[in-house]
C-alpha positions as CSV (number, residue, x, y, z in Angstrom):
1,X,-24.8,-67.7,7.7
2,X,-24.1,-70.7,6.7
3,X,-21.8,-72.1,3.0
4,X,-23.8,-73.2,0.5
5,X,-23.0,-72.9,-3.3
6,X,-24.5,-71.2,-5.7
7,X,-27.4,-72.8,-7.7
8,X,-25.3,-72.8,-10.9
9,X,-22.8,-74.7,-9.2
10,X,-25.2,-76.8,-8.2
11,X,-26.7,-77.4,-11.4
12,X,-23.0,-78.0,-12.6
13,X,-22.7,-81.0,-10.6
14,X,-19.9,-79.4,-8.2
15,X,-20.8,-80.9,-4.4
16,X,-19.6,-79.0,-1.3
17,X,-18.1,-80.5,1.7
18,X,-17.8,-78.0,4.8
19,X,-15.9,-78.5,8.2
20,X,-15.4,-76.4,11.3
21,X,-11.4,-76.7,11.2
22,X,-8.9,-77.9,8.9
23,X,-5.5,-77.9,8.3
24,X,-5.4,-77.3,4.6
25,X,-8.1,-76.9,2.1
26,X,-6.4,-78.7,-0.2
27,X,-4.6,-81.1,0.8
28,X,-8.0,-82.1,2.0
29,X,-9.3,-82.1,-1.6
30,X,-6.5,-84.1,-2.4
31,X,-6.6,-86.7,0.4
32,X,-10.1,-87.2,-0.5
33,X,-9.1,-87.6,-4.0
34,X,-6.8,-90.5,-3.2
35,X,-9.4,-92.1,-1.2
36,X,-11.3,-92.5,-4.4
37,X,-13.5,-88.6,-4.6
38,X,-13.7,-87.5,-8.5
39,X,-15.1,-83.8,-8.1
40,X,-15.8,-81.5,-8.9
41,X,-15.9,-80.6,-5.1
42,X,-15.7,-77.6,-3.4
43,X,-13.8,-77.8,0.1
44,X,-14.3,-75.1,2.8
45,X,-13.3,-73.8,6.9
46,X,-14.4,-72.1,9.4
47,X,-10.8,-72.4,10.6
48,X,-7.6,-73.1,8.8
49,X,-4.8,-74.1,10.8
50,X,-2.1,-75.0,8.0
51,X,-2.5,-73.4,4.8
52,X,-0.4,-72.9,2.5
53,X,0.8,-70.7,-0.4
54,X,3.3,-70.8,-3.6
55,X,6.9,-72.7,-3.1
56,X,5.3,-74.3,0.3
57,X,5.3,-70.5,2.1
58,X,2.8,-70.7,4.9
59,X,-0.8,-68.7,4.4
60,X,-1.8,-67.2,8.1
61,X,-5.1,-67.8,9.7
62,X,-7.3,-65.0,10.5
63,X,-11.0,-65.6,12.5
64,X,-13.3,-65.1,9.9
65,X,-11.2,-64.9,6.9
66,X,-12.0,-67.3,3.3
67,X,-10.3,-70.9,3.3
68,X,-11.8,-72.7,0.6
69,X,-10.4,-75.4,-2.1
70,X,-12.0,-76.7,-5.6
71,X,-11.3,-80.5,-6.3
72,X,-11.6,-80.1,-10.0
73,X,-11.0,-83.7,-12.3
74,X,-9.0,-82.7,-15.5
75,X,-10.3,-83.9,-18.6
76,X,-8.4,-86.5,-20.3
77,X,-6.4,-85.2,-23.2
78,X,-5.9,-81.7,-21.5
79,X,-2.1,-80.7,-21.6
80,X,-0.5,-80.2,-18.6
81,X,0.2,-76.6,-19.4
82,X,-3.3,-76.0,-20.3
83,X,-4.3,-76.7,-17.0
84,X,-2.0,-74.8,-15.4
85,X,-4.1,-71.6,-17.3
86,X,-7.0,-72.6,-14.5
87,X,-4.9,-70.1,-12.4
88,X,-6.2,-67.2,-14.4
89,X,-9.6,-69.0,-14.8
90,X,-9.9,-68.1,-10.8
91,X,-8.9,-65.2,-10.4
92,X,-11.2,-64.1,-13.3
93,X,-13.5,-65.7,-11.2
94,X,-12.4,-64.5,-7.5
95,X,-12.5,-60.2,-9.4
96,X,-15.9,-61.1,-10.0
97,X,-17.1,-62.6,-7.2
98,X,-15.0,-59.7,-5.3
99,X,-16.7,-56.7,-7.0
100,X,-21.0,-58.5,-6.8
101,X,-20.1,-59.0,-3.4
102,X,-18.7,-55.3,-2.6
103,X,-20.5,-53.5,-5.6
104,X,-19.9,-49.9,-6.3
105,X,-19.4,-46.9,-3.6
106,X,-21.0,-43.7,-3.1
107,X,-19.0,-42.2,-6.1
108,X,-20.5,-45.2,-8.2
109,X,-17.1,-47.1,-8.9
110,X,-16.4,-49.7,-7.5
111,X,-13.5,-51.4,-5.5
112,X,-9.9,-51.0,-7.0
113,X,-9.6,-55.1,-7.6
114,X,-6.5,-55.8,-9.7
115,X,-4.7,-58.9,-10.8
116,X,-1.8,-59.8,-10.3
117,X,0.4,-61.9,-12.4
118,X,0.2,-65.5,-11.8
119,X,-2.0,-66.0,-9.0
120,X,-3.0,-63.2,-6.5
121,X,-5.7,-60.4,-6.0
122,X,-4.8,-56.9,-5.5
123,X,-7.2,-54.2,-3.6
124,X,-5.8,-50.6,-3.9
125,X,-2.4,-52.5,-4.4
126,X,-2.1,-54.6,-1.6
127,X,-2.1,-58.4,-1.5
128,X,-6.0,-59.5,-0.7
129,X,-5.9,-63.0,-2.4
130,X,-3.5,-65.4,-2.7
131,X,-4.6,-68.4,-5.2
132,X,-2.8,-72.2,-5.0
133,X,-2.7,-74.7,-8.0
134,X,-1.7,-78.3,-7.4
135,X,-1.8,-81.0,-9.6
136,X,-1.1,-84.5,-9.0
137,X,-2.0,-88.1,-11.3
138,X,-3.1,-90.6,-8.9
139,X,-2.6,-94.4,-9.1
140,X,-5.9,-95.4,-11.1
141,X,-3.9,-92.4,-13.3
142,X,-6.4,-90.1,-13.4
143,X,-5.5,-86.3,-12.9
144,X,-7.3,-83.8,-11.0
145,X,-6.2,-80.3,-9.6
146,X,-6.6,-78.4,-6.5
147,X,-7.4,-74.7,-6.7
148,X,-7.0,-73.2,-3.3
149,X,-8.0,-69.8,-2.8
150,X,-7.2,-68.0,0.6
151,X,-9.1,-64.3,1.5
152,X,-7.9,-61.6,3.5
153,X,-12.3,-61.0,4.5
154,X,-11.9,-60.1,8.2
155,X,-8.4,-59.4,8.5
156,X,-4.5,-59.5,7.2
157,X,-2.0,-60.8,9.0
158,X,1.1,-58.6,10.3
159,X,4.8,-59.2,9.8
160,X,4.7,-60.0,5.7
161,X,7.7,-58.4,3.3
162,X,4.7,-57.2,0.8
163,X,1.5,-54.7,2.1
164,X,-1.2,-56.5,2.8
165,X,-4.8,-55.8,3.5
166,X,-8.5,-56.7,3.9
167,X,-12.2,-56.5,2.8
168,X,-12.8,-55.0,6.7
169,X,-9.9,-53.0,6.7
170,X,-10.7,-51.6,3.3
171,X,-14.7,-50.8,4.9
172,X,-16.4,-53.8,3.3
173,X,-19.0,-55.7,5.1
174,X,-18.6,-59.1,3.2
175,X,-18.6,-62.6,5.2
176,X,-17.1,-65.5,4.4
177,X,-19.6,-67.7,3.3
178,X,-21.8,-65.1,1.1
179,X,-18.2,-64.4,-0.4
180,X,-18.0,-68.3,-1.5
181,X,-21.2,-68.5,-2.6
182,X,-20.5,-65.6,-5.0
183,X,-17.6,-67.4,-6.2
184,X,-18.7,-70.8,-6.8
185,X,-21.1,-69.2,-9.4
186,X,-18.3,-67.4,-10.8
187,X,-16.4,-70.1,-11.5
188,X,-19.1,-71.5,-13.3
189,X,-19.1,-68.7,-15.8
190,X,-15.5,-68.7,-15.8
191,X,-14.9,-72.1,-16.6
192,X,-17.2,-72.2,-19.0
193,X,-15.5,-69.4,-20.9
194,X,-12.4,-71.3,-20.7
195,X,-13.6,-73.9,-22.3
196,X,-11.2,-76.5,-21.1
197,X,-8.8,-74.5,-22.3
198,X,-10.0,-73.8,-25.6
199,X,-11.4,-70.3,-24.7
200,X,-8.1,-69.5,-22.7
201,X,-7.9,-66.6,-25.1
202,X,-11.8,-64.8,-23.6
203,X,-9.9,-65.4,-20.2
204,X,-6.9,-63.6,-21.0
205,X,-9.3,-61.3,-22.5
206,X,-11.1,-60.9,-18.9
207,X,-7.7,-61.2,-17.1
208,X,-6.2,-58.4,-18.8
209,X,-8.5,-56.4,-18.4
210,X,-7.9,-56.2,-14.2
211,X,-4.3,-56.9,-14.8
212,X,-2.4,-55.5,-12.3
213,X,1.0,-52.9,-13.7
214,X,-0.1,-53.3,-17.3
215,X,2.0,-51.5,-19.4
216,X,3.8,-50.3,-16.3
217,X,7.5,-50.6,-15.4
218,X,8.6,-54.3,-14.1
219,X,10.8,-57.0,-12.8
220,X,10.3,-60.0,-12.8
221,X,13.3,-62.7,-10.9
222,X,13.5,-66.2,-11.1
223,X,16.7,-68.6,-10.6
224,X,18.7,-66.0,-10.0
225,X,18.1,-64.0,-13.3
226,X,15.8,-61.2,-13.5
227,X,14.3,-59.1,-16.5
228,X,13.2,-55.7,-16.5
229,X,11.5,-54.1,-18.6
230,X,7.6,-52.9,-19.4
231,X,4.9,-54.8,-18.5
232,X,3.2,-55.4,-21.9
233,X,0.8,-58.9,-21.9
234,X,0.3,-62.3,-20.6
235,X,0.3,-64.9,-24.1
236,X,-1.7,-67.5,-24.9
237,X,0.5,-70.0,-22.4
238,X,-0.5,-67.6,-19.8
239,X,2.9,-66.2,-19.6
240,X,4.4,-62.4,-18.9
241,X,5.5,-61.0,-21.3
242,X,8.1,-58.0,-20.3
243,X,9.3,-55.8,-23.5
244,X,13.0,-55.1,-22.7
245,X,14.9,-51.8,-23.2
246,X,16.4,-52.9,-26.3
247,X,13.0,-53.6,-27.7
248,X,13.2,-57.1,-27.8
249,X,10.9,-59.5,-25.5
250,X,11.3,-62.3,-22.4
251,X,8.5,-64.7,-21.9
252,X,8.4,-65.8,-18.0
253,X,6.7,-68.6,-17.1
254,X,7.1,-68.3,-13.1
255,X,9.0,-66.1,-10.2
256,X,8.4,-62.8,-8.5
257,X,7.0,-60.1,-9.9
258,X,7.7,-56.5,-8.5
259,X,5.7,-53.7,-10.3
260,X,6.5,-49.8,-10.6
261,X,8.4,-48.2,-8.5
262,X,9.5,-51.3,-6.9
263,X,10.3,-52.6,-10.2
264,X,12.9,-49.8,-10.7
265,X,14.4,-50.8,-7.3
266,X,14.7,-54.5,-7.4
């Protein structure tokens, strides 16, 4: 099977460029960006050699696992921390995708897909998705982002300080490329909800509503500080929101999060 996007995508105007072996997804996107590309354009591998996740830690290659990055043009007059609410736009996206492409078991229910604050994709708690956004103004000075989104399809890799898993492991029989498809017309819908960022709040809707540890127990660490507390929302900037002991509230923008029992631990 072959990638090809989905017809909505296509009616969108998003093109799709597809190679055998790459480092990284999207630093392709962005190379081609520089060289003049102004999206929206999809990016995907057979083979990743390099990717990457959050604070430049290294995303491990499995044989028939998803690599895939959107080159997506910003707007002009979208804040920067608008933009930076496209994280939640795709994983909105990637849960839905994730469940039309699994849909429901013998029992009728389907997969335990959850999300987890920022960026990443949860299946019966372990990591299954890890999501990368990068933006960057280039010299003509226009803006455009790069949403990478890595799969664990065929396999996870060993060795990682968190549980990890995959669509195979978990007894799904999902391929890569009828996976993408199924997301490239997700993120249609998605980003059409969001509205360049004026419908952030149906997203946050959506998101909560697979939120991973939601009104659960949680820390969350970042420069050295840490809050604990309850796991209560994300706000309209996107942001957790833990409700402390004392009753009063932190908003975090960024750092790692740790939910229930490891949450008491950390």
């Amino acid at each position: 099977m072959t990638f090809v996007l989905d017809p909505a995508a296509m009616a969108a105007g998003y093109r799709l460029e597809v190679h055998d072996s790459l480092g990284s997804t999207s630093t392709q996107a962005l190379d081609r960006a520089r060289a003049g590309e102004t999206g929206p354009l999809w990016v995907v591998t057979r083979e990743q050699t390099g990717g990457r996740g959050r604070r430049g830690k290294g995303w491990s290659w499995i044989p028939g696992n998803h690599a895939a990055s959107l080159l997506w043009p910003v707007p002009a007059g979208i804040a920067p921390d608008r933009v930076a609410t496209l994280g939640f736009v795709a994983g909105v996206a990637v849960e839905r995708a994730l469940r039309r492409a699994c849909g429901p078991g013998a029992d009728g229910r389907g997969p335990d897909f959850r999300l987890k604050w920022p960026n990443d994709v949860l299946l019966g708690g372990a990591k299954l998705v890890g999501i990368l956004l990068e933006m960057e103004t280039l010299p003509d000075r226009r803006a455009v982002v790069t949403v990478g989104i890595g799969i664990n399809v065929a396999g996870a890799p060993d060795g990682l300080p968190y549980a990890a898993t995959s669509l195979a492991g978990a007894g799904h029989a999902v391929d890569a490329p009828g996976l993408f498809r199924l997301l490239t017309g997700a993120w249609i819908e998605a980003e059409r909800l969001w509205d360049e960022g004026r419908g952030f709040s149906r997203i946050r809707e959506a998101w909560l509503a697979a939120a991973a540890g939601l009104g659960g127990p949680v820390t969350v660490q970042a420069g050295g500080r840490s809050a604990t507390g309850t796991f209560e929302t994300i706000d309209e900037g996107g942001r957790l929101v833990v409700r402390l002991p004392d009753g009063g509230h932190v908003a975090v923008s960024a750092g790692e999060v740790h939910f229930g029992t490891a949450a008491t631990a950390a």
